[in-house]
C-alpha positions in Angstrom: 0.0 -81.9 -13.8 1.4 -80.1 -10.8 0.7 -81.0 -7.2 -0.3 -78.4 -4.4 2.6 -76.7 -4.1 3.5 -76.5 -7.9 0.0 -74.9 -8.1 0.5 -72.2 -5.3 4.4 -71.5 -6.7 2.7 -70.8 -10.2 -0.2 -68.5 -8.2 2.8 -66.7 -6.3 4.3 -66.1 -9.8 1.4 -64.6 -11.1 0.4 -62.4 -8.4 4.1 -61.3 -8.4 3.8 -60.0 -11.3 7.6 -59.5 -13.0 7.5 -57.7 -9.2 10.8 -58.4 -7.0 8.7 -58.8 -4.3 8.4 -61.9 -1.7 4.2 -63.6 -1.8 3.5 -65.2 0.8 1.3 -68.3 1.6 -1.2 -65.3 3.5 -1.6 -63.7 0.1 -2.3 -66.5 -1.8 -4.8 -67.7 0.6 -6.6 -64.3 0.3 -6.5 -64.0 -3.7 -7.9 -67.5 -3.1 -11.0 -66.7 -0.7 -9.4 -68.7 2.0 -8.1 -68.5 5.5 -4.9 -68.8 6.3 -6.1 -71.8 8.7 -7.8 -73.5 6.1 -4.9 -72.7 3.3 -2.3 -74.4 6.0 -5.0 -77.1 6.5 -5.0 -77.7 2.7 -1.3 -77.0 2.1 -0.5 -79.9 5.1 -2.9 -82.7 3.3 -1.3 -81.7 0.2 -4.9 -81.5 -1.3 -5.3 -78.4 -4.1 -8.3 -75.7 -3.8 -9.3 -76.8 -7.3 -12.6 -74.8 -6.9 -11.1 -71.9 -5.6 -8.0 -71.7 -8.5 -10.5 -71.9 -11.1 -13.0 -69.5 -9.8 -9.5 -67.1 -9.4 -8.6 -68.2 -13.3 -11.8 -67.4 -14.4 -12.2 -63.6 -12.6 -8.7 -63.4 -13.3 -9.3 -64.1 -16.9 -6.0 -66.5 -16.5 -5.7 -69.8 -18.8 -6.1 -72.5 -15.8 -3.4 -74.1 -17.9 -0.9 -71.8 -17.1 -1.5 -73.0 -13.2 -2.3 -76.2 -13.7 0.5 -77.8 -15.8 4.2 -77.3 -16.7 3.4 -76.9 -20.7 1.4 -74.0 -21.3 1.4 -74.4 -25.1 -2.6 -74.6 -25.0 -3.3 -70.9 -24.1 -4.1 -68.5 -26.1 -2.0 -65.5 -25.8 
């Protein structure tokens, strides 16, 4: 299971999209409903938005696997 910032480098993948573009810790914090204060709050205790990430996975229609763990296997594609 990844930690915090395994978690928000998957996020930044996704909402890259196969982009060449940079995603910042701003963006994920506002795909994820949260403030940058409380994202850096989060980010410096280490401690992932597990509420937040699923509610995105589920509007998203993304397999929480994918985020979650390094072996993806489990989702349907």
């Amino acid at each position: 299971m990844r930690d915090f910032h395994g978690v928000i480098q998957a996020l930044k993948i996704y909402i890259a999209d196969g982009r060449d573009i940079k995603v910042l810790d701003k963006d994920v914090a506002n795909i994820l409903g949260l403030t940058q204060m409380q994202f850096a709050t989060l980010k410096r205790r280490n401690s992932t938005p597990y509420p937040n990430v699923l509610a995105l996975c589920k509007h998203e229609n993304l397999c929480c696997n994918e985020i979650f763990f390094e072996e993806t296997s489990l989702c349907e594609r």
